[in-house]
NULODO-517270 format. One record per residue: residue in one letter; x, y, z of N, C-alpha, C in turn. Coordinates in pm, 1 decimal, always signed. Each point is the difference from the previous one (the first is absolute). Layout:
! residues N
<rec><residu>a</residu><n_X>X</n_X><n_Y>Y</n_Y><n_Z>Z</n_Z><ca_X>X</ca_X><ca_Y>Y</ca_Y><ca_Z>Z</ca_Z><c_X>X</c_X><c_Y>Y</c_Y><c_Z>Z</c_Z></rec>
...
END
This chain:
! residues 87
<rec><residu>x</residu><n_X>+12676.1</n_X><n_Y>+9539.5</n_Y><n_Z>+4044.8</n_Z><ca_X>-136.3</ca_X><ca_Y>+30.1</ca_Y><ca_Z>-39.9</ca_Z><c_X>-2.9</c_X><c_Y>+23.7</c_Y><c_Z>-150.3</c_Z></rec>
<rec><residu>x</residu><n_X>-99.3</n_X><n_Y>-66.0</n_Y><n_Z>-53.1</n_Z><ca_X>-39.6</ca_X><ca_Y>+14.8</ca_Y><ca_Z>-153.4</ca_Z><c_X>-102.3</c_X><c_Y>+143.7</c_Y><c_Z>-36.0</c_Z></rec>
<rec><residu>x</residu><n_X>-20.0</n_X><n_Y>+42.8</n_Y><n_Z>-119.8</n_Z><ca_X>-91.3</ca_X><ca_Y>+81.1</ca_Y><ca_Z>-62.9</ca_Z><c_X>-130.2</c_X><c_Y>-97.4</c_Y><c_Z>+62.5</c_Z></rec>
<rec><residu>x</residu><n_X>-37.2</n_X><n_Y>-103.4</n_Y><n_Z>-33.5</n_Z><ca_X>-111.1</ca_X><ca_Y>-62.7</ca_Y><ca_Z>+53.9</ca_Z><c_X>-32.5</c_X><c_Y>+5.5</c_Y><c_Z>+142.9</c_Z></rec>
<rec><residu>x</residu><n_X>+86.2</n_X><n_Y>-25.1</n_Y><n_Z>+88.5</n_Z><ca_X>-4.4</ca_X><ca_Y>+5.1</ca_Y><ca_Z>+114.0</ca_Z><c_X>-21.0</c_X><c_Y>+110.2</c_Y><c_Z>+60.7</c_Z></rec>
<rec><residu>x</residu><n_X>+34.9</n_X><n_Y>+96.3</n_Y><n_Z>-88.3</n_Z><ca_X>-31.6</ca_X><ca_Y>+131.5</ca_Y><ca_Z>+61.6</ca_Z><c_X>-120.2</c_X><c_Y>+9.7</c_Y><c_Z>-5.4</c_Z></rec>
<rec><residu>x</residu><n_X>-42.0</n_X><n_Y>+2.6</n_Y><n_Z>-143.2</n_Z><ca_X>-150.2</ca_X><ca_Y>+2.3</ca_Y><ca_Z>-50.7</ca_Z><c_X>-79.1</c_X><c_Y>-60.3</c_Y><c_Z>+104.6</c_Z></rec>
<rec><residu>x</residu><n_X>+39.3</n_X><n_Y>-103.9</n_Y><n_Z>+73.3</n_Z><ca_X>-120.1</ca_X><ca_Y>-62.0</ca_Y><ca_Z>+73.2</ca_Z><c_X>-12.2</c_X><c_Y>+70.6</c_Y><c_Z>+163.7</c_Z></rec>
<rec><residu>x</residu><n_X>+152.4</n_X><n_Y>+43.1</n_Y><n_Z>-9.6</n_Z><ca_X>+9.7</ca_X><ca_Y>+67.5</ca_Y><ca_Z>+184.3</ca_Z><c_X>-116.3</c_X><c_Y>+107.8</c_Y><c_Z>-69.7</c_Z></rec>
<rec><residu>x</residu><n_X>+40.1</n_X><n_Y>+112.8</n_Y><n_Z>-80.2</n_Z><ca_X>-94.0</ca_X><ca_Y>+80.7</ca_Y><ca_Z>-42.4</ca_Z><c_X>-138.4</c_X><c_Y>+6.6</c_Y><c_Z>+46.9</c_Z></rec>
<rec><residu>x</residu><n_X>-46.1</n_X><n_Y>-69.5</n_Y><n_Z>-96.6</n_Z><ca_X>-192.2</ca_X><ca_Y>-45.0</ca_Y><ca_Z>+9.5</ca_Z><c_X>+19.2</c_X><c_Y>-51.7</c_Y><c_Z>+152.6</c_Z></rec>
<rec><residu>x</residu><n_X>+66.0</n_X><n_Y>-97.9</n_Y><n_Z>+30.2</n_Z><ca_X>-45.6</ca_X><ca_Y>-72.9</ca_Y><ca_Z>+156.3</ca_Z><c_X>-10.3</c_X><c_Y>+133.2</c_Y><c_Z>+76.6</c_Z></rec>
<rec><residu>x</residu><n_X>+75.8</n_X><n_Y>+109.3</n_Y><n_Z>+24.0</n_Z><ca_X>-3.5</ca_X><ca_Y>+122.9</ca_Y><ca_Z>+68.1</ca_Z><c_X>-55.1</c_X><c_Y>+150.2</c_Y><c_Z>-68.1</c_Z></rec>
<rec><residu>x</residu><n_X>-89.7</n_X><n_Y>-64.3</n_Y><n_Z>-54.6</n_Z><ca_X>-113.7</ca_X><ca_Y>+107.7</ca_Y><ca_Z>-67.2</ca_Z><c_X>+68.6</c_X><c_Y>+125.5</c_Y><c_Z>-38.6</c_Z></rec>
<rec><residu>x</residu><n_X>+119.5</n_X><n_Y>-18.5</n_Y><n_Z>-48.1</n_Z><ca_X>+65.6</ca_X><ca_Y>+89.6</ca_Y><ca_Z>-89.8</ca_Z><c_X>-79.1</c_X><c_Y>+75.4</c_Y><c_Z>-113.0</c_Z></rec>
<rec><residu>x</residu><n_X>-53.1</n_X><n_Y>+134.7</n_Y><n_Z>-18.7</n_Z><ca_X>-28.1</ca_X><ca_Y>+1.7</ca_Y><ca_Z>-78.6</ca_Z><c_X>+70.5</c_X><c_Y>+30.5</c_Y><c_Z>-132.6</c_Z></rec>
<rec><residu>x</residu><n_X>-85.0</n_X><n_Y>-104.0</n_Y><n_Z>-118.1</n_Z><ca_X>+79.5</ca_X><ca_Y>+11.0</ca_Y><ca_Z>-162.8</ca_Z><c_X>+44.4</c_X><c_Y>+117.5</c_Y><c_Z>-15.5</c_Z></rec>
<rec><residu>x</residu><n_X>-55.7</n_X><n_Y>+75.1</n_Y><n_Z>+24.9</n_Z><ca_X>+33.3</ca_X><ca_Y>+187.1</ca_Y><ca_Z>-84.1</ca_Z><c_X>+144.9</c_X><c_Y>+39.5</c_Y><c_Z>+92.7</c_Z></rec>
<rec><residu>x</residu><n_X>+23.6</n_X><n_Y>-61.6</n_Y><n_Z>+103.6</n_Z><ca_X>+162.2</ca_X><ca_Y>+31.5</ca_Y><ca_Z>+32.3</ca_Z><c_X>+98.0</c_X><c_Y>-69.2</c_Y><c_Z>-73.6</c_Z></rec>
<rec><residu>x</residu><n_X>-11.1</n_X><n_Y>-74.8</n_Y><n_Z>-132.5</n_Z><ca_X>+115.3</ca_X><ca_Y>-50.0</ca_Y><ca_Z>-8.4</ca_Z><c_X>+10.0</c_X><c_Y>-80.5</c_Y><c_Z>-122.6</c_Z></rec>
<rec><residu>x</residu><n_X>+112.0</n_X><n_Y>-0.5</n_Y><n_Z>-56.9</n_Z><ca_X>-38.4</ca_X><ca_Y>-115.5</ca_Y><ca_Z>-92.9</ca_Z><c_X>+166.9</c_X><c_Y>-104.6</c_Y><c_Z>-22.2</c_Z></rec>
<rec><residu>x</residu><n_X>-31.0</n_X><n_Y>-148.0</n_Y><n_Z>-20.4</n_Z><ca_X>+103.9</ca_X><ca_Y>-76.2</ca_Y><ca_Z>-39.0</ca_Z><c_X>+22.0</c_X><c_Y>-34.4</c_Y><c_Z>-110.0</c_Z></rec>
<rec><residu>x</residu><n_X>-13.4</n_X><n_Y>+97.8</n_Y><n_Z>-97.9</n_Z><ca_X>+9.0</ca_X><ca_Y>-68.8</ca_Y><ca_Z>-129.7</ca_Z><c_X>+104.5</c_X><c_Y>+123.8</c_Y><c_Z>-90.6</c_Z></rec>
<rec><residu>x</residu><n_X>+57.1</n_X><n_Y>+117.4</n_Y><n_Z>+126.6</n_Z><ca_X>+61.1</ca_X><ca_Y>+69.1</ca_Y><ca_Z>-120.9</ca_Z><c_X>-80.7</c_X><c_Y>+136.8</c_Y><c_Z>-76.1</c_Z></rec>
<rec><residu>x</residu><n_X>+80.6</n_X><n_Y>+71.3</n_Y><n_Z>-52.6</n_Z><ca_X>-76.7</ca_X><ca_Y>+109.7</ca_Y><ca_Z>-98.3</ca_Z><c_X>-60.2</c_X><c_Y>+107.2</c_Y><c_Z>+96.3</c_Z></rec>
<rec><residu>x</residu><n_X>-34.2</n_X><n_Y>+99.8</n_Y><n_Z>-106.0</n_Z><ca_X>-47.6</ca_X><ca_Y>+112.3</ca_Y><ca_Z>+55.5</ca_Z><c_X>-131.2</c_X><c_Y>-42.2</c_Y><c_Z>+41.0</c_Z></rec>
<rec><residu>x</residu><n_X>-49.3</n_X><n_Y>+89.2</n_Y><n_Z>+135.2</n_Z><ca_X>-124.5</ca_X><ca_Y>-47.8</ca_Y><ca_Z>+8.8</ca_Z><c_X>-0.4</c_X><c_Y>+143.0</c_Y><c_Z>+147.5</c_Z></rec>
<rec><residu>x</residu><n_X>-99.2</n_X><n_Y>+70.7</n_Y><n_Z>+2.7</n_Z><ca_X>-2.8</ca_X><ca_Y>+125.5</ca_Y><ca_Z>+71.6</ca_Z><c_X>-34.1</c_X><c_Y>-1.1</c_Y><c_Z>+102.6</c_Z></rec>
<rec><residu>x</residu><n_X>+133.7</n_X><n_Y>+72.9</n_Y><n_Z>+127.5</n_Z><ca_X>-45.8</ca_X><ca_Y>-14.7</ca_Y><ca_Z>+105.2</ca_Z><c_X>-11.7</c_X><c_Y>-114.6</c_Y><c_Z>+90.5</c_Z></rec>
<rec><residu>x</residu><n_X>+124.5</n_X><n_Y>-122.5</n_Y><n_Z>-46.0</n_Z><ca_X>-13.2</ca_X><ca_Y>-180.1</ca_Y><ca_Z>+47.9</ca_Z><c_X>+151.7</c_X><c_Y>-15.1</c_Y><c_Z>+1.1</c_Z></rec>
<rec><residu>x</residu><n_X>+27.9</n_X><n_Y>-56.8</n_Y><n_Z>+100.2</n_Z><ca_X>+90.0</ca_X><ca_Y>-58.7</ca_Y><ca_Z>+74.2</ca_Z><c_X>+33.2</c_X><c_Y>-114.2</c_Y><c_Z>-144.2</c_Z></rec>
<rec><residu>x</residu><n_X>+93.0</n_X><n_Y>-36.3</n_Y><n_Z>-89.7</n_Z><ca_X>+17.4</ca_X><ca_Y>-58.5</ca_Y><ca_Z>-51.7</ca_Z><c_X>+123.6</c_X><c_Y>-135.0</c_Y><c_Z>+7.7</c_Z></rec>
<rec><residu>x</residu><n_X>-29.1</n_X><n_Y>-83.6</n_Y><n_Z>-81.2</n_Z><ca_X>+120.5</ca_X><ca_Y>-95.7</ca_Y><ca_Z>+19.7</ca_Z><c_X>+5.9</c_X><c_Y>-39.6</c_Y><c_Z>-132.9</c_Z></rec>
<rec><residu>x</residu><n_X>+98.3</n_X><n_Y>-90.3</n_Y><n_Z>-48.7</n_Z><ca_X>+43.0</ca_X><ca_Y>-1.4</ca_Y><ca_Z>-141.6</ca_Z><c_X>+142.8</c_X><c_Y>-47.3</c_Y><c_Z>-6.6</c_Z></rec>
<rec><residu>x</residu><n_X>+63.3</n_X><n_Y>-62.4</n_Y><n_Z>-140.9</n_Z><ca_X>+102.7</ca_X><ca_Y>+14.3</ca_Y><ca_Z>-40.1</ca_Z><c_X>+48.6</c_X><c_Y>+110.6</c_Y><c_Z>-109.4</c_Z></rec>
<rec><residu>x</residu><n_X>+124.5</n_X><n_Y>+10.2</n_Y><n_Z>+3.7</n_Z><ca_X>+4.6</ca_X><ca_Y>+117.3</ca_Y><ca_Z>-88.6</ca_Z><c_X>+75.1</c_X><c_Y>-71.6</c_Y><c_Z>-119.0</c_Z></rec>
<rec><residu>x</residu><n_X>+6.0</n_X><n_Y>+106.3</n_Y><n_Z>-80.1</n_Z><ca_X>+58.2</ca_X><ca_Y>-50.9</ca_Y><ca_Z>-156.9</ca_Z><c_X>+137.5</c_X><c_Y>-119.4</c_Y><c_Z>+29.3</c_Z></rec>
<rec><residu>x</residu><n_X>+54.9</n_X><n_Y>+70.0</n_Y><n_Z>+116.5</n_Z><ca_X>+173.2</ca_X><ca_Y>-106.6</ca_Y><ca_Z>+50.0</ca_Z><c_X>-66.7</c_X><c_Y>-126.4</c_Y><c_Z>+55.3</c_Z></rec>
<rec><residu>x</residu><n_X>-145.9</n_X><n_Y>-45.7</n_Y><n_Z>+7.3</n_Z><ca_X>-13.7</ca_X><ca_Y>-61.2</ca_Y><ca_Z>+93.7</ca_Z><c_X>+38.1</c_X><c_Y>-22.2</c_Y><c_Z>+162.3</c_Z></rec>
<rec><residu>x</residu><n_X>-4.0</n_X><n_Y>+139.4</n_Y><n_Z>+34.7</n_Z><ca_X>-5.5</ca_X><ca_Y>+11.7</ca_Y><ca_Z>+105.6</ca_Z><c_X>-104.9</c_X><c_Y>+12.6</c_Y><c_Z>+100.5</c_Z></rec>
<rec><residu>x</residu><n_X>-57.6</n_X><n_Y>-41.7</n_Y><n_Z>+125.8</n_Z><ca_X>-82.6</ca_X><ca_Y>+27.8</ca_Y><ca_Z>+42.1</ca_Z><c_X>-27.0</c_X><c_Y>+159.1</c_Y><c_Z>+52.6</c_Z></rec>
<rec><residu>x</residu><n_X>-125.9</n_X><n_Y>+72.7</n_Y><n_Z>+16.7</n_Z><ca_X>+4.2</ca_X><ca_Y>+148.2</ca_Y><ca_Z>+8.2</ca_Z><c_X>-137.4</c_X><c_Y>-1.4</c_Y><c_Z>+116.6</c_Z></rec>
<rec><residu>x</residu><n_X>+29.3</n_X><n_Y>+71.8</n_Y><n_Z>+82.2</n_Z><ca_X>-124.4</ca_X><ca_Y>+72.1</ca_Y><ca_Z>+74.1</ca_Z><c_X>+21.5</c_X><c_Y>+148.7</c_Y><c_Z>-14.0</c_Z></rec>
<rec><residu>x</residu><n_X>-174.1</n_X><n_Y>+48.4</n_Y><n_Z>-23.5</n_Z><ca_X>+22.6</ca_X><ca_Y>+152.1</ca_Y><ca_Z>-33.3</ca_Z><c_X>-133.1</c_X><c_Y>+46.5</c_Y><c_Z>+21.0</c_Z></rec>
<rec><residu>x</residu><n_X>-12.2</n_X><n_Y>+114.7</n_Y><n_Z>+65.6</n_Z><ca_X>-115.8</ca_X><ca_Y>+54.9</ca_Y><ca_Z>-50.0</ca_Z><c_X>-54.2</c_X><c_Y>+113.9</c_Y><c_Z>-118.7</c_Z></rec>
<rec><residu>x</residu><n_X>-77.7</n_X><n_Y>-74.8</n_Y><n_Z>-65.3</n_Z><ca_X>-16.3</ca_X><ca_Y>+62.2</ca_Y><ca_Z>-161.5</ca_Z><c_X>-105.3</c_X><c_Y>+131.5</c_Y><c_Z>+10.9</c_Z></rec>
<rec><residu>x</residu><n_X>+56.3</n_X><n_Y>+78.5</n_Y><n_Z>-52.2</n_Z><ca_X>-115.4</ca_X><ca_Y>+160.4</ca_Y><ca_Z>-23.7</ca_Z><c_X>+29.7</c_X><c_Y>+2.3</c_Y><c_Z>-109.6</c_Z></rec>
<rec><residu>x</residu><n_X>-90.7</n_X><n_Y>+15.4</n_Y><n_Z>-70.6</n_Z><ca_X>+35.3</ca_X><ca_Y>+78.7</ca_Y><ca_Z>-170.6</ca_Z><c_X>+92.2</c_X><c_Y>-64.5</c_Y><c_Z>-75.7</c_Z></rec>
<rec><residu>x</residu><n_X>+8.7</n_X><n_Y>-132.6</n_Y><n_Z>-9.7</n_Z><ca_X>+114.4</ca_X><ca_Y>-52.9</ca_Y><ca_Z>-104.8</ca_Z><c_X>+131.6</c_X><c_Y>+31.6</c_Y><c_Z>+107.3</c_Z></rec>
<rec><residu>x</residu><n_X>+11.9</n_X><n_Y>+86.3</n_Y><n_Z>+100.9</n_Z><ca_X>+125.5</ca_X><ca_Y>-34.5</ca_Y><ca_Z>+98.1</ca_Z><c_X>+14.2</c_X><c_Y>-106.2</c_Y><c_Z>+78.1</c_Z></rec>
<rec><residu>x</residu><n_X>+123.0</n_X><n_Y>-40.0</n_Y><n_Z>+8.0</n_Z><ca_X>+24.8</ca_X><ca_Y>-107.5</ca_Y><ca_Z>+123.1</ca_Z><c_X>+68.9</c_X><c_Y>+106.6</c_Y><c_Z>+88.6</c_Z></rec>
<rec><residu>x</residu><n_X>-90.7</n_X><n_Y>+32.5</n_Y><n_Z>+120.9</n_Z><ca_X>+52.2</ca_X><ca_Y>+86.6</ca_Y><ca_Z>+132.7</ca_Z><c_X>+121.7</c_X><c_Y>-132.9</c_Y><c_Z>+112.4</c_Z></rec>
<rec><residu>x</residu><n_X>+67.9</n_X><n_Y>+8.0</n_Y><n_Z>+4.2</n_Z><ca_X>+62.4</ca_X><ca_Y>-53.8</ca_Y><ca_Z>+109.7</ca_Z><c_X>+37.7</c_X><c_Y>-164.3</c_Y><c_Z>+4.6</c_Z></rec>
<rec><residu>x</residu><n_X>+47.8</n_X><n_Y>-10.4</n_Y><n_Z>-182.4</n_Z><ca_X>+37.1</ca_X><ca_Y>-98.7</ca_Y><ca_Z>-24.1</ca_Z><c_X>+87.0</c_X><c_Y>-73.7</c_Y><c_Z>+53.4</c_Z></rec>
<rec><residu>x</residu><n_X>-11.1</n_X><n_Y>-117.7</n_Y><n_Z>+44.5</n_Z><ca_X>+48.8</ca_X><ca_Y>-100.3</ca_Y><ca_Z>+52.0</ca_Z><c_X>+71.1</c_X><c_Y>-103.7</c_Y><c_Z>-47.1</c_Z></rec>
<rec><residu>x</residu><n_X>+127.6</n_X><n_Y>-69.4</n_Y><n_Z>-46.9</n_Z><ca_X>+5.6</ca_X><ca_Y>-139.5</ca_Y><ca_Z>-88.3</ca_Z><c_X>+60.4</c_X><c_Y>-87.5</c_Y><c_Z>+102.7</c_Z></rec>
<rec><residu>x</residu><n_X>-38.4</n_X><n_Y>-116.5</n_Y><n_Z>-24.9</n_Z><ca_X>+27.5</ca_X><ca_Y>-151.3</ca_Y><ca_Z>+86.4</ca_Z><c_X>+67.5</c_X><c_Y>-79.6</c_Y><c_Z>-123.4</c_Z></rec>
<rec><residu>x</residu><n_X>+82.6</n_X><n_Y>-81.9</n_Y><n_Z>+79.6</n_Z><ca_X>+74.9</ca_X><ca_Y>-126.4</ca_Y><ca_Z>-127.8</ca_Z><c_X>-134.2</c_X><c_Y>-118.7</c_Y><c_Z>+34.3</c_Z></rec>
<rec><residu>x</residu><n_X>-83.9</n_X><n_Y>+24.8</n_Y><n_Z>+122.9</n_Z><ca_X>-86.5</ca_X><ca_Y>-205.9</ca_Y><ca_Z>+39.6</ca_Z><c_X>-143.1</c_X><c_Y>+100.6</c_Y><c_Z>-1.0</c_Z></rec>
<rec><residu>x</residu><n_X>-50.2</n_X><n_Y>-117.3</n_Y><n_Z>-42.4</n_Z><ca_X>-160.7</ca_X><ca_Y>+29.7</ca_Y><ca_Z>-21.0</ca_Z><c_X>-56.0</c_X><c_Y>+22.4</c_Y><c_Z>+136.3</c_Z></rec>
<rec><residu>x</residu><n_X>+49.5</n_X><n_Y>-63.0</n_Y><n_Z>+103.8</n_Z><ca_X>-8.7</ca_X><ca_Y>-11.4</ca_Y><ca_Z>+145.7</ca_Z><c_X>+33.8</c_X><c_Y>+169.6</c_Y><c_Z>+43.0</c_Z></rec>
<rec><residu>x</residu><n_X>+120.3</n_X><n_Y>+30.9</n_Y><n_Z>+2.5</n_Z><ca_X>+19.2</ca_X><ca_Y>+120.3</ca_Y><ca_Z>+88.7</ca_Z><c_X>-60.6</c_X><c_Y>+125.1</c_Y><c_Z>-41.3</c_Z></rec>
<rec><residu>x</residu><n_X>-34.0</n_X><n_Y>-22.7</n_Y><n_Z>-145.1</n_Z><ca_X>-121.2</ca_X><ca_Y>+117.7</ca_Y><ca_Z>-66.7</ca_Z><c_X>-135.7</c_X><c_Y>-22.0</c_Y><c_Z>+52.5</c_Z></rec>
<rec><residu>x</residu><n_X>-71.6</n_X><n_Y>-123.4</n_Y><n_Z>+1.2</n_Z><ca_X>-123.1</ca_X><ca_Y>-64.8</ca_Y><ca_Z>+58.6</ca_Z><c_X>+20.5</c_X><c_Y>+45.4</c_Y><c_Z>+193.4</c_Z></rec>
<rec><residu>x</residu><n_X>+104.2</n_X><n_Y>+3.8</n_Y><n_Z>+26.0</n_Z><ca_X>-26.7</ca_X><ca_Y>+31.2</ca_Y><ca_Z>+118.4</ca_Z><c_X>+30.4</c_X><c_Y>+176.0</c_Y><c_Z>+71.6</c_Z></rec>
<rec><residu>x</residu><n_X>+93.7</n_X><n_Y>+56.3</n_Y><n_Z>-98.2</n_Z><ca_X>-23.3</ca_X><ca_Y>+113.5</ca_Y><ca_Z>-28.0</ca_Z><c_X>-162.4</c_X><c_Y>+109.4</c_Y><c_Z>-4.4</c_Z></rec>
<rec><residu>x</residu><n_X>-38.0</n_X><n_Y>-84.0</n_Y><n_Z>-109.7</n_Z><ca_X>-136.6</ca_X><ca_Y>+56.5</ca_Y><ca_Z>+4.1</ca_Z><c_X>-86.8</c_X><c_Y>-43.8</c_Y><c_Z>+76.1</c_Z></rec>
<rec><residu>x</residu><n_X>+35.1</n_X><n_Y>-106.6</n_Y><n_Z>+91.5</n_Z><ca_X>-128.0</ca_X><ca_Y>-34.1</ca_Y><ca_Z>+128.0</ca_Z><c_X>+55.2</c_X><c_Y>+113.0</c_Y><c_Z>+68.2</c_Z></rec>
<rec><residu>x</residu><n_X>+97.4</n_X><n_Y>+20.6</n_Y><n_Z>+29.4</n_Z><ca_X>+30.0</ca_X><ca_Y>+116.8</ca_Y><ca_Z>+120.2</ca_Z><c_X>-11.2</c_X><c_Y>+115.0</c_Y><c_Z>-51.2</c_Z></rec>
<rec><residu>x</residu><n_X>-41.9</n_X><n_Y>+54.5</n_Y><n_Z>-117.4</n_Z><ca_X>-69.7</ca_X><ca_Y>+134.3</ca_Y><ca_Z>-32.9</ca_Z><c_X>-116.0</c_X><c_Y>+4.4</c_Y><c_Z>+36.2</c_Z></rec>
<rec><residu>x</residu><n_X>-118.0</n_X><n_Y>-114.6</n_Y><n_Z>-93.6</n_Z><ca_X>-100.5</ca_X><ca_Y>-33.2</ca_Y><ca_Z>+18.7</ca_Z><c_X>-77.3</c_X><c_Y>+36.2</c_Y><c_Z>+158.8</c_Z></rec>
<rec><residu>x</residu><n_X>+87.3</n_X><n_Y>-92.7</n_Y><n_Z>+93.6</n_Z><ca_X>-9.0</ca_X><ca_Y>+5.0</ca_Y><ca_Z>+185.6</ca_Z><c_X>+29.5</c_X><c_Y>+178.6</c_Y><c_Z>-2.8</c_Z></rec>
<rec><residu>x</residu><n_X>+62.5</n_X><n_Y>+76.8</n_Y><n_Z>-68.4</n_Z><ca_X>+25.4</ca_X><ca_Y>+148.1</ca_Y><ca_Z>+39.5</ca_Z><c_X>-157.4</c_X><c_Y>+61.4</c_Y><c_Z>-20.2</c_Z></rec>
<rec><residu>x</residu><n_X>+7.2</n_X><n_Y>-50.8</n_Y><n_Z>-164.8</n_Z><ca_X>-99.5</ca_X><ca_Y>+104.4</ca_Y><ca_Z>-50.5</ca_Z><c_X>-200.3</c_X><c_Y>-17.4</c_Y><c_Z>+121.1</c_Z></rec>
<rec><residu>x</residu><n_X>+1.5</n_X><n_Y>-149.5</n_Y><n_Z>+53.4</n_Z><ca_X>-114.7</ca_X><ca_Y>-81.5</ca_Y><ca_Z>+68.6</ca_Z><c_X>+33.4</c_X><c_Y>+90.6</c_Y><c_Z>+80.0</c_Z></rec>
<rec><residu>x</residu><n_X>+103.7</n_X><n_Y>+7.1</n_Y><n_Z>+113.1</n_Z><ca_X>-19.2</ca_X><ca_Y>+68.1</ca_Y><ca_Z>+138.7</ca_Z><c_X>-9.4</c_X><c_Y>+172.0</c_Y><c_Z>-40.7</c_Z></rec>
<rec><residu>x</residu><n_X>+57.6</n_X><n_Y>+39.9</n_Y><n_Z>-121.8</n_Z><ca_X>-14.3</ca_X><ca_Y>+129.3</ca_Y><ca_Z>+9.4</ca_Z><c_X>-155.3</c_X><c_Y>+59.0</c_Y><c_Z>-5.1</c_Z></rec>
<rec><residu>x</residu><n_X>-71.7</n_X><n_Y>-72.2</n_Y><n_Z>-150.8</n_Z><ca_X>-134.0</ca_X><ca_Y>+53.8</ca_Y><ca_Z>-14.6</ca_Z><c_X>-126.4</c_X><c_Y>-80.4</c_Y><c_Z>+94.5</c_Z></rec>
<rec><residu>x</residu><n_X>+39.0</n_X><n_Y>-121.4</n_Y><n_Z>+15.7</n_Z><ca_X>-162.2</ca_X><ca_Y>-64.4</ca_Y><ca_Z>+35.6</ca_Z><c_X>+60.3</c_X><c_Y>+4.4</c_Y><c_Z>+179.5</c_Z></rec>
<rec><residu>x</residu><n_X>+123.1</n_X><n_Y>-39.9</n_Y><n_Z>+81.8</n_Z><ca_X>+26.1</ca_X><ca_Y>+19.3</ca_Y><ca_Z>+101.8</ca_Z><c_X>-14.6</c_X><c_Y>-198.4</c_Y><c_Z>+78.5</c_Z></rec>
<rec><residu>x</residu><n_X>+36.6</n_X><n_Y>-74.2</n_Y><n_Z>-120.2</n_Z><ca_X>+66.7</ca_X><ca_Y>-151.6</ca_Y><ca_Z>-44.9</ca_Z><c_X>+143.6</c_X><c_Y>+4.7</c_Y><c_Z>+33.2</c_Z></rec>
<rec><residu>x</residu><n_X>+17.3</n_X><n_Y>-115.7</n_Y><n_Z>+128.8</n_Z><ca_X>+121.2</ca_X><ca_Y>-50.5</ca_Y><ca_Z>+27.8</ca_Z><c_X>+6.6</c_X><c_Y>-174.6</c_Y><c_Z>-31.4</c_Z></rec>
<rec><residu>x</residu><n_X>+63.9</n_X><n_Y>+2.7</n_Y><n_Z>-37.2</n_Z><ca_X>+49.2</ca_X><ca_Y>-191.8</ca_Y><ca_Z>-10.5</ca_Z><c_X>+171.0</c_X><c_Y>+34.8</c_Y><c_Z>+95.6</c_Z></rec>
<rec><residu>x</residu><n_X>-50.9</n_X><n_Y>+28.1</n_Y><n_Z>+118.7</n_Z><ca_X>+142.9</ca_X><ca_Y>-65.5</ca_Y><ca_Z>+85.4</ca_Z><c_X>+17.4</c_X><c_Y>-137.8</c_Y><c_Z>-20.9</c_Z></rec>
<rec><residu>x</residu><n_X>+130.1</n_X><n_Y>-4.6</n_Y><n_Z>+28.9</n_Z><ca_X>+31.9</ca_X><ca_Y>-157.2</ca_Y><ca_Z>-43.4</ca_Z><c_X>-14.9</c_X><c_Y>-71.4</c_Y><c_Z>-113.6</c_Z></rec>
<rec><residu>x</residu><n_X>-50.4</n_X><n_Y>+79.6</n_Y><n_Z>-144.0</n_Z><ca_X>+3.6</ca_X><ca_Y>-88.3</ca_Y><ca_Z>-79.1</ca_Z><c_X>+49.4</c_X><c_Y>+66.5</c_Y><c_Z>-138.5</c_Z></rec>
<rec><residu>x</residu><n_X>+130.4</n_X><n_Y>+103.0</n_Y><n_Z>+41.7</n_Z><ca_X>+58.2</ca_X><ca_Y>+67.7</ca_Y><ca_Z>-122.0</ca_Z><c_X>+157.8</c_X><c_Y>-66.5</c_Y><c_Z>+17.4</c_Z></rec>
END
């Protein structure tokens, strides 16, 4: 799975924007994704200029799919959204 591809599972499953972002950087309170200075891939969630519960991947893939399976956490925790079968 690509950054794009995610982007599109996203919107197709009415993800909302304010959970998240693929582009990296601080941004408050969002599930983030990014490379880091090593070029490494990173999932994290950002508060305050922190990365809480940083993550690094060597493939754009196992970070992209990393953060679908947060994403599927954060859906069933607040709105009460399952995608069985498609994490």
């Amino acid at each position: 799975m690509t950054v794009k591809e995610l982007k599109v599972f996203f919107k197709e499953h009415l993800v909302p924007s304010h959970l998240y972002n693929l582009r990296g950087g601080a941004h408050t309170n969002r599930i983030c994704l990014g490379r880091s200075p090593e070029n490494k891939w990173e999932v994290y969630f950002s508060e305050k200029k922190n990365k809480i519960g940083l993550m690094q991947f060597a493939t754009e893939s196992e970070a992209c799919q990393h953060m679908k399976d947060e994403i599927c956490k954060v859906m069933e925790q607040i709105y009460g959204v399952t995608w069985k079968g498609l994490a």
